[in-house]
C-alpha positions in Angstrom: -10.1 4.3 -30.5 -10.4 3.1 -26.6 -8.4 3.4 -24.2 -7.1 0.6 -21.7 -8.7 0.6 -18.2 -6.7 -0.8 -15.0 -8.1 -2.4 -11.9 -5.8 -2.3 -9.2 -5.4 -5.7 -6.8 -3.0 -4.6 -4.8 -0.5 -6.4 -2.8 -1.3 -9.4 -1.2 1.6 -11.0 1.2 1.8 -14.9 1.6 1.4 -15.7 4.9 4.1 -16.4 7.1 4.8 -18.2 10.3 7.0 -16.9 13.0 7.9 -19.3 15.9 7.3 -17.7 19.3 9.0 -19.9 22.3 6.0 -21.8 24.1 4.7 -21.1 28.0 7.1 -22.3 30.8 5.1 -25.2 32.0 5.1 -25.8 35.8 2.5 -26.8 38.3 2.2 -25.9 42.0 -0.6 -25.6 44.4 -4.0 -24.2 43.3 -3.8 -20.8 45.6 0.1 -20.2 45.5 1.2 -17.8 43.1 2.5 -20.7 40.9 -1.0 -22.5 41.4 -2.3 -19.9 39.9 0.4 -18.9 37.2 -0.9 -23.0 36.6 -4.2 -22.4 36.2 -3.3 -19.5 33.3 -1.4 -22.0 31.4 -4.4 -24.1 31.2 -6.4 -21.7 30.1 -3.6 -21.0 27.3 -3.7 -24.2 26.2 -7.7 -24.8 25.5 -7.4 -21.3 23.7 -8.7 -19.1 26.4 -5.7 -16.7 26.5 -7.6 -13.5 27.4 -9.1 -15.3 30.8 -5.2 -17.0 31.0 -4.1 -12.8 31.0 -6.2 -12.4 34.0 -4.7 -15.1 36.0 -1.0 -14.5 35.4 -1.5 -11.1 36.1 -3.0 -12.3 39.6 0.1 -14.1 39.8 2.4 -10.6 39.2 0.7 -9.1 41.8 1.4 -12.0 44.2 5.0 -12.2 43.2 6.1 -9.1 41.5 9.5 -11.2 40.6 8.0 -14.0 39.1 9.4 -14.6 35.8 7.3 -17.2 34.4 4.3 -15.9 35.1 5.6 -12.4 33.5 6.9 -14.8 30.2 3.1 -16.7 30.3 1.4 -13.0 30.2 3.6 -11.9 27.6 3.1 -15.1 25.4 -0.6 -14.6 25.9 -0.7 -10.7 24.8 1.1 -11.7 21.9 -1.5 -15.0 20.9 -4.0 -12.1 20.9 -1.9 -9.6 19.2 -2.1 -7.1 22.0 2.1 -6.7 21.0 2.6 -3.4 22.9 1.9 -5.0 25.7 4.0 -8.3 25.2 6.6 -6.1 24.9 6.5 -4.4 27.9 5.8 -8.1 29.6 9.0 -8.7 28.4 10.7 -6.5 29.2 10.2 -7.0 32.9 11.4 -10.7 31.9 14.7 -9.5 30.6 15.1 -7.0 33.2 14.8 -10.0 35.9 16.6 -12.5 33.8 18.7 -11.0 31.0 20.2 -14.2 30.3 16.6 -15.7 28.8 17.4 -16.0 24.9 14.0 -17.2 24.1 11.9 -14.3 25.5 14.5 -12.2 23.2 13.3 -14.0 20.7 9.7 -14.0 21.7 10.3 -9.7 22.0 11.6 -9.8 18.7 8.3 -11.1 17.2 6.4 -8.7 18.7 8.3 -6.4 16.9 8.5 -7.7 14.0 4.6 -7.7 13.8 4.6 -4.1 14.5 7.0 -3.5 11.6 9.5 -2.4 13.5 12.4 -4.5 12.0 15.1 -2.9 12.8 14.2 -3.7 16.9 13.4 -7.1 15.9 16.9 -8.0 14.6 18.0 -6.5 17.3 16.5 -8.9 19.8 16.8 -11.8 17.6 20.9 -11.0 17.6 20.4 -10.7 21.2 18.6 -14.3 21.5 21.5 -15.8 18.4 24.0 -14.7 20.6 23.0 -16.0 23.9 21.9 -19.3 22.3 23.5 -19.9 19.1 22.0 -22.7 18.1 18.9 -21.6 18.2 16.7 -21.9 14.9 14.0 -20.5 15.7 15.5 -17.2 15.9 17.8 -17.6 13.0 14.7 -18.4 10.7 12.7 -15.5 12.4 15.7 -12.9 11.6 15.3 -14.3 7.9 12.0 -13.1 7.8 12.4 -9.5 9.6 15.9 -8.8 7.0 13.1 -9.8 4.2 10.9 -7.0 5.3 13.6 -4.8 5.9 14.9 -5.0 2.3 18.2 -7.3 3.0 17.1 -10.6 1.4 21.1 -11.5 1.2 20.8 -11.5 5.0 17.7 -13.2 4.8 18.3 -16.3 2.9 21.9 -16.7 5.3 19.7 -16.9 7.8 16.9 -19.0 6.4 20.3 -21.6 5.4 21.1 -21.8 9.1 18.3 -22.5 10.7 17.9 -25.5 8.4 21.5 -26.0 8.6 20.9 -26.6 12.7 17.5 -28.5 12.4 17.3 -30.1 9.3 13.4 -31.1 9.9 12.5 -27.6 10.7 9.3 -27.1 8.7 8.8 -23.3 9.4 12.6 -22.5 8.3 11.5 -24.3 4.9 8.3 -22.5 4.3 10.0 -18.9 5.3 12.9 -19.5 3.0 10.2 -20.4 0.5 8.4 -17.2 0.6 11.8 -15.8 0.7 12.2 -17.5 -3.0 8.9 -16.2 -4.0 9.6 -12.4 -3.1 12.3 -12.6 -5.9 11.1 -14.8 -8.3 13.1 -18.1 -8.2 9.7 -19.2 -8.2 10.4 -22.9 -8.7 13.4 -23.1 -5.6 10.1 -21.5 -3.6 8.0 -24.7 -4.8 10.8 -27.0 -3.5 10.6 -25.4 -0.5 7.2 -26.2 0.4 7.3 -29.3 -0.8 9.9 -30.0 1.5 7.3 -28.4 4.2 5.2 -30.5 3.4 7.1 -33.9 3.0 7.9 -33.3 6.8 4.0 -32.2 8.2 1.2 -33.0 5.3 -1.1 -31.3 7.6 0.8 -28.1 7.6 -1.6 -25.3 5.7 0.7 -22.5 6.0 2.9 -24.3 3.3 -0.3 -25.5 1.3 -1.4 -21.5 0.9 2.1 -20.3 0.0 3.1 -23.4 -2.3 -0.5 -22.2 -4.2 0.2 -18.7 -4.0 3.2 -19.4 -5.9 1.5 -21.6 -8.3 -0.6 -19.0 -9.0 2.6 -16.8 -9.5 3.6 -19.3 -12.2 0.1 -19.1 -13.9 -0.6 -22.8 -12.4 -3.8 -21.7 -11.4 -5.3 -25.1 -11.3 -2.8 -26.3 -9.0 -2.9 -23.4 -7.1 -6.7 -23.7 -6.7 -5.8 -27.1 -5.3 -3.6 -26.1 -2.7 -6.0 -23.6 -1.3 -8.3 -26.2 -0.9 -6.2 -28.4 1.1 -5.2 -25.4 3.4 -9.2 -24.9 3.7 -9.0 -28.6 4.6 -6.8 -28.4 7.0 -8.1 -25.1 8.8 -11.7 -24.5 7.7 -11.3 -20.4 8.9 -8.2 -19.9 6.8 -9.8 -16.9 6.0 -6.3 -15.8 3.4 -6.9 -18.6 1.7 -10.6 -18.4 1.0 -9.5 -15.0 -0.5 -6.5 -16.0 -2.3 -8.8 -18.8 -4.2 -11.4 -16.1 -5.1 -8.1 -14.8 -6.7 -7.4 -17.6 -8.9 -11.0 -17.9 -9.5 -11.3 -14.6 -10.9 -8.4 -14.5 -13.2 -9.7 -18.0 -14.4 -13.3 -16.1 -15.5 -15.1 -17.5 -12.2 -17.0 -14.7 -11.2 -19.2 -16.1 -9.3 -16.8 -19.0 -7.1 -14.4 -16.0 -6.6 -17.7 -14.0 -5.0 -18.5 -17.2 -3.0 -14.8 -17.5 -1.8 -14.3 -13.5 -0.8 -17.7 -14.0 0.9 -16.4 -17.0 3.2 -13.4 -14.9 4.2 -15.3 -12.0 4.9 -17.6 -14.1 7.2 -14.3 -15.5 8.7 -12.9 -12.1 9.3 -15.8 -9.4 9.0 -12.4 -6.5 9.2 -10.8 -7.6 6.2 -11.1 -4.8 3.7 -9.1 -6.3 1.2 -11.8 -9.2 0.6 -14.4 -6.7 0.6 -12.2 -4.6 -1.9 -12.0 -7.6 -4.2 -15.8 -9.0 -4.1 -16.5 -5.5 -5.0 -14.7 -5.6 -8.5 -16.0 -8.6 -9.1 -19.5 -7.3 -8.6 -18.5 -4.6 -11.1 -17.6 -7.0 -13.6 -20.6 -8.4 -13.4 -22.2 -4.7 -13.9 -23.6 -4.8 -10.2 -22.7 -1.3 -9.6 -24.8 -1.0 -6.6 -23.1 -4.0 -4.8 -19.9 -3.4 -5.6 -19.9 0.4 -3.6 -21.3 -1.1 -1.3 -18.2 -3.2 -0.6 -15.6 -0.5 -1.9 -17.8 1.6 1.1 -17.3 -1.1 3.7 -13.7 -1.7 3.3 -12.7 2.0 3.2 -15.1 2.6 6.4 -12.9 -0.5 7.9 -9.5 1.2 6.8 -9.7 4.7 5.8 -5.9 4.4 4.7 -6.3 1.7 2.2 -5.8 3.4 -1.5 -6.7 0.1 -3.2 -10.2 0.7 -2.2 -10.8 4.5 -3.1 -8.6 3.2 -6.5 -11.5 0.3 -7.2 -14.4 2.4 -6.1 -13.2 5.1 -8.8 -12.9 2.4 -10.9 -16.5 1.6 -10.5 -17.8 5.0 -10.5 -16.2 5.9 -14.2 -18.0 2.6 -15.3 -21.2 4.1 -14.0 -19.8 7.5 -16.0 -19.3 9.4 -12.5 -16.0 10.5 -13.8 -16.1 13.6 -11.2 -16.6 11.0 -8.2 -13.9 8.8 -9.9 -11.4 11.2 -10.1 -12.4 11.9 -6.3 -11.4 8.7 -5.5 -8.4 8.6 -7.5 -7.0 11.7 -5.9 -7.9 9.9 -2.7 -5.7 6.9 -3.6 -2.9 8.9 -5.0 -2.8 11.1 -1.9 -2.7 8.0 0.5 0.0 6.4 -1.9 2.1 8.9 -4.1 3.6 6.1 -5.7 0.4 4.5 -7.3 1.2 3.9 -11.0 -2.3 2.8 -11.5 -4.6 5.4 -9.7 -2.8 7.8 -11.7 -3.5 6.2 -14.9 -6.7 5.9 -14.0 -7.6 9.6 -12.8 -6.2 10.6 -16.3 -8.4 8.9 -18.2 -11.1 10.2 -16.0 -9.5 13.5 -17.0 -9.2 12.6 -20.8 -13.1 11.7 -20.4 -14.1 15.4 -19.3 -12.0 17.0 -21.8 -9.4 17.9 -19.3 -6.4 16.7 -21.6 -4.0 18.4 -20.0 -4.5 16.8 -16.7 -4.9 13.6 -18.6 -1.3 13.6 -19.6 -0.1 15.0 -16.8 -1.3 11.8 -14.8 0.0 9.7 -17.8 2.9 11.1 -17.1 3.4 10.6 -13.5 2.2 6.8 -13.6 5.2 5.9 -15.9 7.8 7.9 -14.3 6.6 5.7 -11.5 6.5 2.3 -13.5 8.3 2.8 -16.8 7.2 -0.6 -18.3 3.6 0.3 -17.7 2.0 -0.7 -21.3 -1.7 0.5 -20.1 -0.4 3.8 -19.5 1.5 4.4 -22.4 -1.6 3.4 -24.6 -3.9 5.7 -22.4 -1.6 8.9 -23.0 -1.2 8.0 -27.0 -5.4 8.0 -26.5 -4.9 11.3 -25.7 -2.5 12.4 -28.0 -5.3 11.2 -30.5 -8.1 12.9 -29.1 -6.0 16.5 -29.0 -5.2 15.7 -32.7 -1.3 15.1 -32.1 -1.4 11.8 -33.8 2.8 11.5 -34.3 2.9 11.7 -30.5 -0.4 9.3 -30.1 1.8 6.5 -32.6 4.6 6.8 -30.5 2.9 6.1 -27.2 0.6 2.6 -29.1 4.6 2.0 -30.2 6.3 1.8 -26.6 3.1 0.2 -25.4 3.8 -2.7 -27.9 7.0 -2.9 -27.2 6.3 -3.3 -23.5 3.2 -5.6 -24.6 4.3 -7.5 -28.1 0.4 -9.1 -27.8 -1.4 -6.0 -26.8 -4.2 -6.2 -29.4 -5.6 -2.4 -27.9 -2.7 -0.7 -28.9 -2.1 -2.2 -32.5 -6.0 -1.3 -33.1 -5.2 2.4 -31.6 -2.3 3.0 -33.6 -4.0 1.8 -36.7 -6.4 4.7 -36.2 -3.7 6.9 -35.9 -1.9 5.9 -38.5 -5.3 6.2 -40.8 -5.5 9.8 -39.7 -2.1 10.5 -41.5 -3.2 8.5 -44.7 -0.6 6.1 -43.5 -2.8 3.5 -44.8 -0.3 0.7 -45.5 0.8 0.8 -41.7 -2.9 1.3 -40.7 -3.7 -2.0 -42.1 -0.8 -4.0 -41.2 -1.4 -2.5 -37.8 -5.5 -4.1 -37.9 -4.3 -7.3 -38.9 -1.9 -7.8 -35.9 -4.7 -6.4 -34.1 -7.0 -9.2 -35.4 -4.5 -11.8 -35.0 -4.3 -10.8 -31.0 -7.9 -11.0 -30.7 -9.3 -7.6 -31.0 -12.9 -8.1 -32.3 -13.1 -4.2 -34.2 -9.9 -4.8 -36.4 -11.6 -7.9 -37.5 -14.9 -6.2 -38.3 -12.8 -2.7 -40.0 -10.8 -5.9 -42.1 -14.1 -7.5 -43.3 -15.1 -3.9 -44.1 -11.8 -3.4 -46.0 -12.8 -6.5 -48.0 -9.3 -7.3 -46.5 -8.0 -11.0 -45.4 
């Protein structure tokens, strides 16, 4: 009998691209408030946007009224994701010019990347309704009705802004994404294609045209699209990570290492790569390296389950079940709603003899996701090991159903079934488990003299 063992990935968004309005352009003598408010937009523009801050704020206090210099200052906190404070730059825009639909729409983005979507629509309604033919705005409310769970809003939206610039790249690639979130996988592709029939050199589309790929199980071609991305922006850290992804599912241990590695390097905060290098070092059996990396991405977000989940995972696999089931309890408590942690701590359980618990956690993972096949098969392992085999064939049953190919389950029920001197089942159930793969139902049939 064995069990089924779970590594959770979590969720990793395609990248998006919301259209802020650019700086107000003007020039004016070097030391005049607009000289200076100058001088900050050229700063902007070569990249430098936390010098640029400095100058349009020397501007404000010059010329408390000045708008543009208020709008450049805001655009700038934004570039730099300093959002509370765009907002509040903002603000003093609209409460000097209320009529400005684009730094509604700018306002809008900055809440939208603080999650607040609700605000976002708000302001992007605002900027709709004093310029309604605006597309920027109508393809950035797509994306914030996405978020906020109103993807019939979205794609009405998404329609429009192509509707009123029918070369708008970004409106493609969002309505794209928008086809990916719920599955229409190959009206997604079209998208991006479309992207990129109108700017080849657009990565954005490259990344999410080969995330969906990958969603198709194209990996090849997905692998190919993260490449050109990588092309196109060498430090496109999400896509070094997204091609370690690929990698991994394809058996690559050791490109998808190399390609979590160069996002890390990229972006030394993102946990999620270091989450992922670290399974991948624990299918390799490096143990040691990959806490190391469950360690540094739970020391850079304390709050990310998927690391305490895959750290637990690699302490059961080093037969810490205690510390796994530490880490489980961990994830679960961060995320009550993690299907897989729970599976996971009940095997732990199962291991130490805590059946009870074991089932209990069973339990709770497919109340959460009811076509969960591991967990199904987990909980029918311990049935088996309690000795309540009837209830052990049910569980391998449902997690067939779930699964038709799941050669772990045929194998466990075949043990059950042997238990009860079922052997006619037992032996059917070996050769389906043979037939999917599973290396001890071929070894019990040769043992069996059976063909």
């Amino acid at each position: 009998m064995r069990p089924g063992m779970a590594r959770s990935t979590g969720t990793c968004f395609i990248c998006l691209f919301l259209l802020l309005a650019p700086l107000c352009v003007v020039s004016f003598a070097a030391d005049s408030p607009d000289g200076i408010n100058d001088k900050g937009r050229a700063l902007a523009k070569s990249g430098k946007c936390s010098d640029a801050i400095g100058e349009f704020s020397r501007a404000i206090k010059a010329n408390p009224a000045f708008v543009e210099a208020w709008y450049n200052r805001g655009y700038c906190q934004a570039e730099i994701g300093n959002w509370t404070d765009a907002i509040k730059d903002y603000n003093h825009v609209i409460e000097l010019d209320p009529t400005d639909a684009l730094t509604y729409n700018n306002r809008g983005h900055a809440y939208y990347s603080l999650e607040n979507y609700e605000q976002a629509i708000k302001d992007y309604n605002k900027a709709i309704e004093l310029k309604p033919d605006l597309a920027t705005a109508y393809s950035n409310r797509g994306l914030a009705y996405d978020w906020a769970g109103k993807p019939e809003l979205a794609i009405r939206d998404y329609n429009k802004a192509i509707e009123l610039n029918p070369s708008y790249t970004t409106a493609y690639n969002n309505r794209g994404y928008h086809y990916d979130t719920i599955g229409q996988f190959e009206r997604a592709i079209a998208d991006f294609d479309k992207a990129l029939s109108l700017n080849p050199s657009y990565a954005i589309a490259y990344y999410n045209r080969g995330y969906t790929y990958h969603n198709l199980g194209k990996y090849e071609q997905a692998i190919k699209d993260y490449t050109s991305a990588i092309k196109i922006n060498p430090k496109y850290a999400s896509a070094y990570f997204r091609r370690g992804i690929t990698q991994n599912v394809l058996g690559d241990k050791v490109s998808a290492i190399a390609n979590y590695t160069s996002a890390i390097e990229i972006d030394p905060s993102y946990a999620t790569a270091y989450t992922y290098r670290g399974l991948a070092y624990d299918s390799q059996g490096k143990y040691t390296e990959a806490l190391k990396d469950q360690d540094k991405a739970i020391a850079i977000n304390p709050k990310l389950a998927l690391a305490y989940n895959n750290r637990g995972f690699t302490h059961f696999n080093m037969e810490n079940y205690r510390a796994a089931i530490d880490d489980y309890t961990k994830a679960v408590t961060l995320n009550p709603e993690y299907a897989v942690a729970f599976s996971n701590r009940g095997y732990a359980h199962d291991k130490l003899g805590y059946y009870p618990l074991a089932l209990k956690d069973y339990g709770r993972a497919i109340e959460l996701d009811h076509g969960y096949a591991t967990a199904y098969n987990n909980r029918g392992f311990t049935h088996f090991n309690m000795g309540n085999y009837h209830e052990s064939i049910a569980d391998y049953t449902k997690a067939i159903q779930l699964r038709p190919g799941y050669a772990l389950a045929y194998y466990n029920r075949a043990v059950a079934h042997s238990k009860l001197a079922q052997m006619d089942d037992a032996i059917s159930d070996l050769k389906q488990a043979a037939k999917f793969g599973d290396k001890d139902a071929e070894d019990a049939l040769k043992q069996l003299n059976i063909k």
